[in-house]
PDB file of N, H, CA, C and O in Angstrom:
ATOM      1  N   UNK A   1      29.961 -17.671 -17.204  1.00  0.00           N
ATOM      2  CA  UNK A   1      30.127 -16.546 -16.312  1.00  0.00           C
ATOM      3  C   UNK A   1      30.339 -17.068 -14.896  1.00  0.00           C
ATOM      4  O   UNK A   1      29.693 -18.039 -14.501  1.00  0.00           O
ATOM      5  N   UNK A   2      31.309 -16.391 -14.051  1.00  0.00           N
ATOM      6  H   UNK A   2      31.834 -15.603 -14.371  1.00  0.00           H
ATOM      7  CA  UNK A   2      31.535 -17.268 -12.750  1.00  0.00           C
ATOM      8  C   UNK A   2      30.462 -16.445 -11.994  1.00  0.00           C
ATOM      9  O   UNK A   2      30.072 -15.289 -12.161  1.00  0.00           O
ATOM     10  N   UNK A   3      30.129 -17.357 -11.155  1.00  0.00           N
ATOM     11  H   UNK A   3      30.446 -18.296 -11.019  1.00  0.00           H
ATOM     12  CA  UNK A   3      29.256 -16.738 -10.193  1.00  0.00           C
ATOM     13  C   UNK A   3      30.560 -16.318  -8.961  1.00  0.00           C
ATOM     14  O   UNK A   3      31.613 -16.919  -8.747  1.00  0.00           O
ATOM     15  N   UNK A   4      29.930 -14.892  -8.204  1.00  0.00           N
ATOM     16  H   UNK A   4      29.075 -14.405  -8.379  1.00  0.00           H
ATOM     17  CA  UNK A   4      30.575 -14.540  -7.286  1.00  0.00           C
ATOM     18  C   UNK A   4      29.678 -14.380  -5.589  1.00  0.00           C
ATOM     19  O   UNK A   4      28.511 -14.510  -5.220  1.00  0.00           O
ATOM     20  N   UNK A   5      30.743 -14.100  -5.050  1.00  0.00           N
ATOM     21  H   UNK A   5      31.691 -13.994  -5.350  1.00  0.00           H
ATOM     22  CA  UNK A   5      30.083 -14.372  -3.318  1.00  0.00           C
ATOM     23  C   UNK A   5      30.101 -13.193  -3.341  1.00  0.00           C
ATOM     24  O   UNK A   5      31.015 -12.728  -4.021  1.00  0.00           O
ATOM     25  N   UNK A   6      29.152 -12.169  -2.649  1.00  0.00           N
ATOM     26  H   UNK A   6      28.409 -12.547  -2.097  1.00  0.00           H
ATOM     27  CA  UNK A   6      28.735 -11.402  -2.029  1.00  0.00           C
ATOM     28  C   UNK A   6      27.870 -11.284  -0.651  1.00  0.00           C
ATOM     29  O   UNK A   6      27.825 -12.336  -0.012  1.00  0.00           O
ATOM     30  N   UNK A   7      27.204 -10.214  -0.113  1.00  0.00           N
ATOM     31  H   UNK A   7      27.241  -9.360  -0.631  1.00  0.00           H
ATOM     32  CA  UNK A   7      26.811 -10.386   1.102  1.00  0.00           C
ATOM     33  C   UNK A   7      24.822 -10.932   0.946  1.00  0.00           C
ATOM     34  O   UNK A   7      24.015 -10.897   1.875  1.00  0.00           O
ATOM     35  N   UNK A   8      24.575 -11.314  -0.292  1.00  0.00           N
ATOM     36  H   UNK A   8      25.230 -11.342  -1.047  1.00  0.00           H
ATOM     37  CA  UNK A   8      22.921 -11.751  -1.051  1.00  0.00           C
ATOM     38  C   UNK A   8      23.710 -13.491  -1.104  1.00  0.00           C
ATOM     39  O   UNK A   8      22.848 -14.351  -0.919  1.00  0.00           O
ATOM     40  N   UNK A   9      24.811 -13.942  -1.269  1.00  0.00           N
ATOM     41  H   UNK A   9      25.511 -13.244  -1.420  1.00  0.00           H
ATOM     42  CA  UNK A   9      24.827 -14.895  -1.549  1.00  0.00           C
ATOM     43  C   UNK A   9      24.133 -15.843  -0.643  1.00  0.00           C
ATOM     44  O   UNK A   9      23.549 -15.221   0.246  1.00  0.00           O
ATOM     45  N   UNK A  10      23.965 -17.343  -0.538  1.00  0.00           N
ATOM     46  H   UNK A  10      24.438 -17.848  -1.259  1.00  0.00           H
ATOM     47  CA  UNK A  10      23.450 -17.770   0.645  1.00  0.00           C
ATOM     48  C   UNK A  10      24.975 -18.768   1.173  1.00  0.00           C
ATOM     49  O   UNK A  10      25.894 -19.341   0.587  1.00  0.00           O
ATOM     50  N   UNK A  11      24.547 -18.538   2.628  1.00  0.00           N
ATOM     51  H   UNK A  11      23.801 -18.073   3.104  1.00  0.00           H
ATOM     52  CA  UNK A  11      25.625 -19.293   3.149  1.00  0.00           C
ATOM     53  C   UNK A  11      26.218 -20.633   2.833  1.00  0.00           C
ATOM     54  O   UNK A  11      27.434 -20.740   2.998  1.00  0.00           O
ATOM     55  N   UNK A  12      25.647 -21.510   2.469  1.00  0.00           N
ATOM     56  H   UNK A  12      24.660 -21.423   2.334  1.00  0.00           H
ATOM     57  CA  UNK A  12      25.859 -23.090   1.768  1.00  0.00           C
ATOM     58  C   UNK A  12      26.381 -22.884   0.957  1.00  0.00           C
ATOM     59  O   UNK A  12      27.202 -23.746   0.645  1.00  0.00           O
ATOM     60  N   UNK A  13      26.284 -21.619   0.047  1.00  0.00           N
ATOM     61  H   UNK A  13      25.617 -20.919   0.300  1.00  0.00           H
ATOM     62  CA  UNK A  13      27.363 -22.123  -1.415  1.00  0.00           C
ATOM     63  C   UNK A  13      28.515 -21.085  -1.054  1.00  0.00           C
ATOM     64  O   UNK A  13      29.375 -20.960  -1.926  1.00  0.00           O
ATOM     65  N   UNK A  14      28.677 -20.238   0.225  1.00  0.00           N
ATOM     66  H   UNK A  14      27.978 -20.339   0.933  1.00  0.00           H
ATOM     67  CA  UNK A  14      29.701 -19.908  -0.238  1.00  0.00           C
ATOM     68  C   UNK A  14      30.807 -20.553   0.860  1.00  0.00           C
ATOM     69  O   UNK A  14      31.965 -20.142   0.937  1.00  0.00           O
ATOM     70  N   UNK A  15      30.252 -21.632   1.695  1.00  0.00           N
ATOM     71  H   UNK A  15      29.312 -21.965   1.632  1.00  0.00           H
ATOM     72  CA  UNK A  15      30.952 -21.867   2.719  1.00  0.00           C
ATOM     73  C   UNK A  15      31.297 -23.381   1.891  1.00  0.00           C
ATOM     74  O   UNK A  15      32.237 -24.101   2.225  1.00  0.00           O
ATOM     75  N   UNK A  16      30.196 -23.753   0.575  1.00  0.00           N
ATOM     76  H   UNK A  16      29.432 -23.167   0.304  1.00  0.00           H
ATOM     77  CA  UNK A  16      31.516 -25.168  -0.451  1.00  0.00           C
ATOM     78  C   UNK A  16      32.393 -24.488  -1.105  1.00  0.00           C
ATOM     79  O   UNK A  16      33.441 -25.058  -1.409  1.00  0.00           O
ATOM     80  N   UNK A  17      32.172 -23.019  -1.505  1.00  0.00           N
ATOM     81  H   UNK A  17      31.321 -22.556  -1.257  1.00  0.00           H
ATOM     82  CA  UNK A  17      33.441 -22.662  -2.703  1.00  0.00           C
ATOM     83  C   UNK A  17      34.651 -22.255  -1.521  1.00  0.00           C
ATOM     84  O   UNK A  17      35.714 -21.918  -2.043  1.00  0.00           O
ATOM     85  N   UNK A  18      34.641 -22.244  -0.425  1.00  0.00           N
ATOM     86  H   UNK A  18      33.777 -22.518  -0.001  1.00  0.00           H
ATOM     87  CA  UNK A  18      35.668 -21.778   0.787  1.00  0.00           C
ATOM     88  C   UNK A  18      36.086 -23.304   0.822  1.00  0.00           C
ATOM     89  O   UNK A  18      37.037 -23.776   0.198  1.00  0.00           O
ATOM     90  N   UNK A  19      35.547 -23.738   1.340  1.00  0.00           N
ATOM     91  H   UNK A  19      34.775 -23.354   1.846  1.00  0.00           H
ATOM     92  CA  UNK A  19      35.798 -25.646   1.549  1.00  0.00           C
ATOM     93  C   UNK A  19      36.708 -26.303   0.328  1.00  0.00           C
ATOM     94  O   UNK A  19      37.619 -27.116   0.478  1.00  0.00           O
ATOM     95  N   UNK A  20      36.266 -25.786  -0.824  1.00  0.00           N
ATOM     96  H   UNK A  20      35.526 -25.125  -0.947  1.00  0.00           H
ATOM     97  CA  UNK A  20      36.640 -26.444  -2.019  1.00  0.00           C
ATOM     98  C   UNK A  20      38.113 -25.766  -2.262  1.00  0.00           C
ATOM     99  O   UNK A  20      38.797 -26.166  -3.205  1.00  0.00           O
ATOM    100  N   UNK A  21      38.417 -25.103  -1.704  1.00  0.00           N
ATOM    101  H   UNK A  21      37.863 -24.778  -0.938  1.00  0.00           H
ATOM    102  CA  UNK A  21      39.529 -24.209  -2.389  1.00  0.00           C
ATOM    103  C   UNK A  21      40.689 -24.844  -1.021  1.00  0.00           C
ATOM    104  O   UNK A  21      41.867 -25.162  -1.183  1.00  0.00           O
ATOM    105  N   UNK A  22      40.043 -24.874   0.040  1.00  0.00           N
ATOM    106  H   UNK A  22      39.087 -24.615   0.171  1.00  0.00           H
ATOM    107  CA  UNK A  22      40.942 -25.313   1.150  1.00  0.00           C
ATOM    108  C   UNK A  22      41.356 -26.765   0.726  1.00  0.00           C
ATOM    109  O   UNK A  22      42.521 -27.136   0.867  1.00  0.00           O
ATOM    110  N   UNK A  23      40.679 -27.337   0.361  1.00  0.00           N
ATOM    111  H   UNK A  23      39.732 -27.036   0.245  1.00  0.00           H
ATOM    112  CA  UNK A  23      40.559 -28.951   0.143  1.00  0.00           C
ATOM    113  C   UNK A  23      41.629 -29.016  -0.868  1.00  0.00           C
ATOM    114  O   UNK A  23      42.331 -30.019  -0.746  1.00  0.00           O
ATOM    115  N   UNK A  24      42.018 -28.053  -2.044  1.00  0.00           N
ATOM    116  H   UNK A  24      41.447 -27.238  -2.144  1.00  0.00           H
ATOM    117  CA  UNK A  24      42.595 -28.144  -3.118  1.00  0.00           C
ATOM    118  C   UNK A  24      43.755 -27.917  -2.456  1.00  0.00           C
ATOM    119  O   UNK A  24      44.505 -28.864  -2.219  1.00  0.00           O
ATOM    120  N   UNK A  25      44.131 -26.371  -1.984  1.00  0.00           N
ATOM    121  H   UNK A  25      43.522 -25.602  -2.177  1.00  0.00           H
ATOM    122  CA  UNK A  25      45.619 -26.396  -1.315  1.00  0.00           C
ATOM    123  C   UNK A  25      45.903 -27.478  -0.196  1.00  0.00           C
ATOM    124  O   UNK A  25      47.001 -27.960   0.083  1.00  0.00           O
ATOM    125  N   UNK A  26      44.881 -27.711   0.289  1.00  0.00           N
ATOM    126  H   UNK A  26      43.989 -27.319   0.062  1.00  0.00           H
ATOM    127  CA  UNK A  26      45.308 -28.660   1.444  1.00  0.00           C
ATOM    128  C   UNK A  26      45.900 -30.048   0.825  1.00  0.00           C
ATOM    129  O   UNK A  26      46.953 -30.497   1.278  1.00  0.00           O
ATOM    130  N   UNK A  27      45.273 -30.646  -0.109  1.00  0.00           N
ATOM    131  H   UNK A  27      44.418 -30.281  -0.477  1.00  0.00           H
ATOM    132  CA  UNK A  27      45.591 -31.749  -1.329  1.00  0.00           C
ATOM    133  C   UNK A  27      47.061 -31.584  -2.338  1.00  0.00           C
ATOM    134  O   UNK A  27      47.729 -32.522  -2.770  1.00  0.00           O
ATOM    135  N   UNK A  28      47.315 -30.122  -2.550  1.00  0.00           N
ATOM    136  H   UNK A  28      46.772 -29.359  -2.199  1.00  0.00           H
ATOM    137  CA  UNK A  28      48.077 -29.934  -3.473  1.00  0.00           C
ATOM    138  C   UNK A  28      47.714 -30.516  -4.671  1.00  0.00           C
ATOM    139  O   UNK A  28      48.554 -30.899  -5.485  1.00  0.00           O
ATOM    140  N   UNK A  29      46.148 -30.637  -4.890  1.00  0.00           N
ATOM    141  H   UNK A  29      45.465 -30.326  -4.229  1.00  0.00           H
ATOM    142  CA  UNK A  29      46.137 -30.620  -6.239  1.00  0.00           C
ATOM    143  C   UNK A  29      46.506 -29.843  -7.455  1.00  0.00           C
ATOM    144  O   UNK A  29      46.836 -28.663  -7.333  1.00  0.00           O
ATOM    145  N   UNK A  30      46.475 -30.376  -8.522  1.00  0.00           N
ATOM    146  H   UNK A  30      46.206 -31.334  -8.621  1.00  0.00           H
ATOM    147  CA  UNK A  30      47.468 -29.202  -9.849  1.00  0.00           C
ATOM    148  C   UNK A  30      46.454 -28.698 -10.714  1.00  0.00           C
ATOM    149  O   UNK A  30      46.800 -28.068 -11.713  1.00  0.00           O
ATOM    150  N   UNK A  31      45.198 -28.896 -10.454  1.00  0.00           N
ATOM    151  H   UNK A  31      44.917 -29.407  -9.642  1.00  0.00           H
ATOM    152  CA  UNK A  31      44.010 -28.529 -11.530  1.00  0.00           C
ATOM    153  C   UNK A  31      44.092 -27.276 -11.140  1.00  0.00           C
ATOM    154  O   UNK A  31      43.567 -26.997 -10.062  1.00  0.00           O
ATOM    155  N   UNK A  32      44.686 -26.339 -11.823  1.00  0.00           N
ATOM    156  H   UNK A  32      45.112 -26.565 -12.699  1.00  0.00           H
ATOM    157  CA  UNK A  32      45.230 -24.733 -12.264  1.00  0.00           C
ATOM    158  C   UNK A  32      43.742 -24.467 -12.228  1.00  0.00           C
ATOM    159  O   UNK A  32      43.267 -23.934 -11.225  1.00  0.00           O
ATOM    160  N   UNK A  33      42.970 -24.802 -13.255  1.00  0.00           N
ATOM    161  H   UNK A  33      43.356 -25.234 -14.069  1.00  0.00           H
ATOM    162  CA  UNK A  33      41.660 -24.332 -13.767  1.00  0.00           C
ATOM    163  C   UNK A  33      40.767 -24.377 -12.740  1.00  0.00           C
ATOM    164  O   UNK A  33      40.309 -23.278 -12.428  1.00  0.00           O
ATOM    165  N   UNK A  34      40.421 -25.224 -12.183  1.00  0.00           N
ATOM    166  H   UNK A  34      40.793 -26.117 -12.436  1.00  0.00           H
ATOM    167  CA  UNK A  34      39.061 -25.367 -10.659  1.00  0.00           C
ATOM    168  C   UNK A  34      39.628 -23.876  -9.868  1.00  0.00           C
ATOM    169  O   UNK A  34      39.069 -22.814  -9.592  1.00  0.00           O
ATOM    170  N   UNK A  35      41.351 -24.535  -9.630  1.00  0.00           N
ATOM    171  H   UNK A  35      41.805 -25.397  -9.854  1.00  0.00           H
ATOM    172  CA  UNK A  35      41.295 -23.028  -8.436  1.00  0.00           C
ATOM    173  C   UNK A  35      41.342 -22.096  -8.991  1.00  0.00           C
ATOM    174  O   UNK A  35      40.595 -21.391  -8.312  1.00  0.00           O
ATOM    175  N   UNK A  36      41.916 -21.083 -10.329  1.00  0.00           N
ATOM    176  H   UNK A  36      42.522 -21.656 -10.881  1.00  0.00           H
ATOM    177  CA  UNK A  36      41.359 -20.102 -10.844  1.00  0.00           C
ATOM    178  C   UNK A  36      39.876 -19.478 -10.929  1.00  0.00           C
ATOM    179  O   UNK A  36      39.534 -18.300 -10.830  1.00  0.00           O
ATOM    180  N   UNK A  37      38.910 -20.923 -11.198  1.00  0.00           N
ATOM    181  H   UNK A  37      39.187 -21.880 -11.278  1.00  0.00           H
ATOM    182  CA  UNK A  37      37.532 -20.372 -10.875  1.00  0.00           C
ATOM    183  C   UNK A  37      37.520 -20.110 -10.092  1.00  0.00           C
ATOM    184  O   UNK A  37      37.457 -18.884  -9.997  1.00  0.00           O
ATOM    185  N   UNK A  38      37.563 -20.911  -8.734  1.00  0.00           N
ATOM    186  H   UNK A  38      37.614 -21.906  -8.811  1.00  0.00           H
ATOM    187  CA  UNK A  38      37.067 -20.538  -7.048  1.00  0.00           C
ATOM    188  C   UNK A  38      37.819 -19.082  -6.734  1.00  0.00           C
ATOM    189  O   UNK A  38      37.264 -18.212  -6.063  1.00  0.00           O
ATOM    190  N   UNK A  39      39.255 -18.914  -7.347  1.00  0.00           N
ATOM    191  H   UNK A  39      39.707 -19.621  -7.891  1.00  0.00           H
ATOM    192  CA  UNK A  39      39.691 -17.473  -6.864  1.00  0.00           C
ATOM    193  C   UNK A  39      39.035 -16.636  -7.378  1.00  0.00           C
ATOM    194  O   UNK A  39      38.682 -15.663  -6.711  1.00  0.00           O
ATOM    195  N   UNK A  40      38.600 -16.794  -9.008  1.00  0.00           N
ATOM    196  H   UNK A  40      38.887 -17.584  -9.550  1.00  0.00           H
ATOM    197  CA  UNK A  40      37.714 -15.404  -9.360  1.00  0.00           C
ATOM    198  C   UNK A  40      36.817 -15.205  -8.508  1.00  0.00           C
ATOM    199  O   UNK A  40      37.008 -14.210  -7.810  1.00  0.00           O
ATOM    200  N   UNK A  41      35.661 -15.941  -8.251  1.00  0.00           N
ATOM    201  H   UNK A  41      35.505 -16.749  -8.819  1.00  0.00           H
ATOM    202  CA  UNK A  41      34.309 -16.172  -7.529  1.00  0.00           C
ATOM    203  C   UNK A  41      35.373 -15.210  -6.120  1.00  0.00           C
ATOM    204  O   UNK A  41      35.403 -14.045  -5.723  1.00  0.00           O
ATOM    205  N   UNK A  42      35.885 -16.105  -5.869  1.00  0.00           N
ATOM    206  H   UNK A  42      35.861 -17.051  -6.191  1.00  0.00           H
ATOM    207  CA  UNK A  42      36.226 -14.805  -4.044  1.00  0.00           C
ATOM    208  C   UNK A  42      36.417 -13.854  -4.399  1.00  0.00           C
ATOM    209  O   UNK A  42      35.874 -12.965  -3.744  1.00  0.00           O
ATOM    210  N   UNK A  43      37.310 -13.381  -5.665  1.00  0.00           N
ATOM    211  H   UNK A  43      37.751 -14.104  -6.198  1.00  0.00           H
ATOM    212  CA  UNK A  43      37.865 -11.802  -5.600  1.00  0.00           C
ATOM    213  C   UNK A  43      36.376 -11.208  -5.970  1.00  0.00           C
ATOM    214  O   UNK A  43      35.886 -10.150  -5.575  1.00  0.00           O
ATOM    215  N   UNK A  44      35.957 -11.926  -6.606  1.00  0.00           N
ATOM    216  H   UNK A  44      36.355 -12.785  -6.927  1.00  0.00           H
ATOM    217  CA  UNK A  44      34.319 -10.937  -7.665  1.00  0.00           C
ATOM    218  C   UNK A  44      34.239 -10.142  -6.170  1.00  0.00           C
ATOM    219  O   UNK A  44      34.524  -8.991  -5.840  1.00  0.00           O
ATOM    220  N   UNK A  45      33.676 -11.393  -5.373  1.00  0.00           N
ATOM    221  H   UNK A  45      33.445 -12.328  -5.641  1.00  0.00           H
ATOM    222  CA  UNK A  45      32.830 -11.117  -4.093  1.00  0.00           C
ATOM    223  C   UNK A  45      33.561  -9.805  -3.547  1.00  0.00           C
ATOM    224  O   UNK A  45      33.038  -8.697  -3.430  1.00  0.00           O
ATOM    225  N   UNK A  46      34.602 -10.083  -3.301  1.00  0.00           N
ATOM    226  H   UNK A  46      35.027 -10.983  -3.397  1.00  0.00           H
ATOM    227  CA  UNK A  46      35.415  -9.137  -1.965  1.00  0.00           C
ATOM    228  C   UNK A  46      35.361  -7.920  -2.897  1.00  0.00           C
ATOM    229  O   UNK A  46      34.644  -6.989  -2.527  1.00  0.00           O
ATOM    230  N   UNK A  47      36.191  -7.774  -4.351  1.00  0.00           N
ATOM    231  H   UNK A  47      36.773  -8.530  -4.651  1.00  0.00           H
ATOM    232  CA  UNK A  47      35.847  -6.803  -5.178  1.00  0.00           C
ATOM    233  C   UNK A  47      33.931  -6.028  -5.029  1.00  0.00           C
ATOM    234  O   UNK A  47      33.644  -4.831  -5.055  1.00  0.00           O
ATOM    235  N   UNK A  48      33.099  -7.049  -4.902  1.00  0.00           N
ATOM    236  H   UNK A  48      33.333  -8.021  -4.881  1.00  0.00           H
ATOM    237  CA  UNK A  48      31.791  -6.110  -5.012  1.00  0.00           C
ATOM    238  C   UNK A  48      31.246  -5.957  -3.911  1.00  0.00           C
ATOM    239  O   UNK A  48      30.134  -5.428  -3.929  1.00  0.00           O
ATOM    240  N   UNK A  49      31.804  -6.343  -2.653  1.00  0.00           N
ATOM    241  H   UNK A  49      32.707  -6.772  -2.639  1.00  0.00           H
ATOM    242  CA  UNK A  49      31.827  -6.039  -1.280  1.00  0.00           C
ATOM    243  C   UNK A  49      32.007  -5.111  -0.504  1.00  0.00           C
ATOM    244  O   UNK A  49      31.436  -4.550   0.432  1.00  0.00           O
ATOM    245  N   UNK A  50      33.741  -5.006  -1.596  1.00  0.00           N
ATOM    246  H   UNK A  50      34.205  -5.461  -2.356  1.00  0.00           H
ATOM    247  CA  UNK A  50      34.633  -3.738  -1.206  1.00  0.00           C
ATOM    248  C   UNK A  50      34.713  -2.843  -1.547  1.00  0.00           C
ATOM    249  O   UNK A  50      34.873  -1.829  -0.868  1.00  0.00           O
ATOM    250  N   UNK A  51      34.599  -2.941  -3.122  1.00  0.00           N
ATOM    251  H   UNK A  51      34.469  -3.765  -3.673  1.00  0.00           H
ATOM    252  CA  UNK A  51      35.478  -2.283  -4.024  1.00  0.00           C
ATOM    253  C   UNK A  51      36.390  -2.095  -4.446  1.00  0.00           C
ATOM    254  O   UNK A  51      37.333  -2.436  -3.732  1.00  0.00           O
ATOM    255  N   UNK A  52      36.732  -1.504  -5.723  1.00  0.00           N
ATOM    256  H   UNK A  52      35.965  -1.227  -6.303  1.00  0.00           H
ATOM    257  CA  UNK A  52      38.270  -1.602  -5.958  1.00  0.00           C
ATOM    258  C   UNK A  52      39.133  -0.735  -5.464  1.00  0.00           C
ATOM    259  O   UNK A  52      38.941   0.461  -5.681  1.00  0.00           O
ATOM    260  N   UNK A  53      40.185  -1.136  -4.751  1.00  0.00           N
ATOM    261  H   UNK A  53      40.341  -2.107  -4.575  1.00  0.00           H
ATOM    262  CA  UNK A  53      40.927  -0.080  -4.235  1.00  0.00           C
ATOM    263  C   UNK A  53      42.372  -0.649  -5.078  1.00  0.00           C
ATOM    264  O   UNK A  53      42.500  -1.639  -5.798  1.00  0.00           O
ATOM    265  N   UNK A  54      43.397   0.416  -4.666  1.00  0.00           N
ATOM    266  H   UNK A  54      43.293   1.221  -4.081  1.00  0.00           H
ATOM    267  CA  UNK A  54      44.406   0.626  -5.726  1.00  0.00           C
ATOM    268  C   UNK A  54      45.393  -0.483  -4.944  1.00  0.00           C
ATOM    269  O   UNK A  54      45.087  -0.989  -3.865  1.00  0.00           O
ATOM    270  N   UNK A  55      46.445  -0.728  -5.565  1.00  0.00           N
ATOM    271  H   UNK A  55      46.694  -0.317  -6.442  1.00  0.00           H
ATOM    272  CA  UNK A  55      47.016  -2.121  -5.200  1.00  0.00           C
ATOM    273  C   UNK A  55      47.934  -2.076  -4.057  1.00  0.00           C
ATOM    274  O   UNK A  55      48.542  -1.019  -3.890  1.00  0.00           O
ATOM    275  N   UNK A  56      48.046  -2.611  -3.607  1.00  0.00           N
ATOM    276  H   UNK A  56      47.551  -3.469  -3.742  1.00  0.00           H
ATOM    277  CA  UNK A  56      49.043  -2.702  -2.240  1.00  0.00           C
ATOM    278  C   UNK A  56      50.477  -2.185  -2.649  1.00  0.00           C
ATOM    279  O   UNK A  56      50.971  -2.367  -3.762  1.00  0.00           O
ATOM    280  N   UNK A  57      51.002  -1.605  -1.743  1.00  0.00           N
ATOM    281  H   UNK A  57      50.602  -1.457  -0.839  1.00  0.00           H
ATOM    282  CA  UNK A  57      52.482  -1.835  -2.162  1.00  0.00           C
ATOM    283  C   UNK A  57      53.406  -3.291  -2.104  1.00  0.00           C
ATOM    284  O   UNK A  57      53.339  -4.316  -1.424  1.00  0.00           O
ATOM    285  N   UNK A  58      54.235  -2.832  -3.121  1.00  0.00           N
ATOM    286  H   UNK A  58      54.288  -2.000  -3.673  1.00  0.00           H
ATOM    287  CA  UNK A  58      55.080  -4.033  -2.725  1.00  0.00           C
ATOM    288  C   UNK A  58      55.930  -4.627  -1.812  1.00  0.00           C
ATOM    289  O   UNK A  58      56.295  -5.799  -1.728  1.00  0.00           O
ATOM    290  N   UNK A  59      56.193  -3.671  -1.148  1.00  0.00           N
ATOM    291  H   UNK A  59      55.896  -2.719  -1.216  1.00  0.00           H
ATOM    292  CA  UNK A  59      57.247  -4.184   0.126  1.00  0.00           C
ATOM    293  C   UNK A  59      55.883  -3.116   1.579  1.00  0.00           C
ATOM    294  O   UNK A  59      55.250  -2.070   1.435  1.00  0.00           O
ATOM    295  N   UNK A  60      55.960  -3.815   2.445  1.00  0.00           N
ATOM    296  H   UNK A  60      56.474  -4.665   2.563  1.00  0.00           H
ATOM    297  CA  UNK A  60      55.207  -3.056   3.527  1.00  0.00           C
ATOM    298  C   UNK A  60      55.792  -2.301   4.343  1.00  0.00           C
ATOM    299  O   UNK A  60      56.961  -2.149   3.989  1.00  0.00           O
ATOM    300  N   UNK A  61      55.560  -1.777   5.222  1.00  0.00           N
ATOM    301  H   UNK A  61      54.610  -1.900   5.510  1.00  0.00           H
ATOM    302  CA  UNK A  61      56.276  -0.572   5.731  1.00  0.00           C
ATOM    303  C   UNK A  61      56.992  -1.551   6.609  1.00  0.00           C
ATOM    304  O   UNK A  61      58.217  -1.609   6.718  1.00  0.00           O
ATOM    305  N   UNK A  62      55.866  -2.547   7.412  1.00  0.00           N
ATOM    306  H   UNK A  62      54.871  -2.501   7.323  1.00  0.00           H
ATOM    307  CA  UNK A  62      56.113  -3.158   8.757  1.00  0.00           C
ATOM    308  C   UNK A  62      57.832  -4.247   8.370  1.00  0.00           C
ATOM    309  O   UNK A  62      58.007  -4.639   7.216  1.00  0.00           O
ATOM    310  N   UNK A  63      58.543  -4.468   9.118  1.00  0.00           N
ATOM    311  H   UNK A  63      58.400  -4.150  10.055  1.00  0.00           H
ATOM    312  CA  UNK A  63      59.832  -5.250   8.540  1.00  0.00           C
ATOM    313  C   UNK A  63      59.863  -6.349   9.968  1.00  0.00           C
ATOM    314  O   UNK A  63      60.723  -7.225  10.055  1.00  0.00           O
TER     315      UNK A  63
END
């Protein structure tokens, strides 16, 4: 089960899964799988933060 960030999380682990994910794009590493975890873990968070809201459009108004 992934653990997710929310606003109970404590700051140290969610400021390595931020670190860890920068480190990966910043690297261009190809391990698909690490950054899929670290993205679930952020969306959980922002998802149970936020909530779900309905999806963006695809093109924005702004041009």
């Amino acid at each position: 089960m992934t653990r997710h960030i929310d606003q109970y999380s404590d700051n140290v682990h969610s400021q390595a899964v931020i670190a860890r994910l920068y480190d990966i794009a910043r690297n261009g590493d190809t391990d698909g799988s690490e950054l899929r975890e670290l993205d679930a873990e952020i969306q959980a968070g922002l998802a149970a933060a936020y909530g779900e809201s309905e999806p963006l459009p695809e093109h924005s108004m702004a041009a």
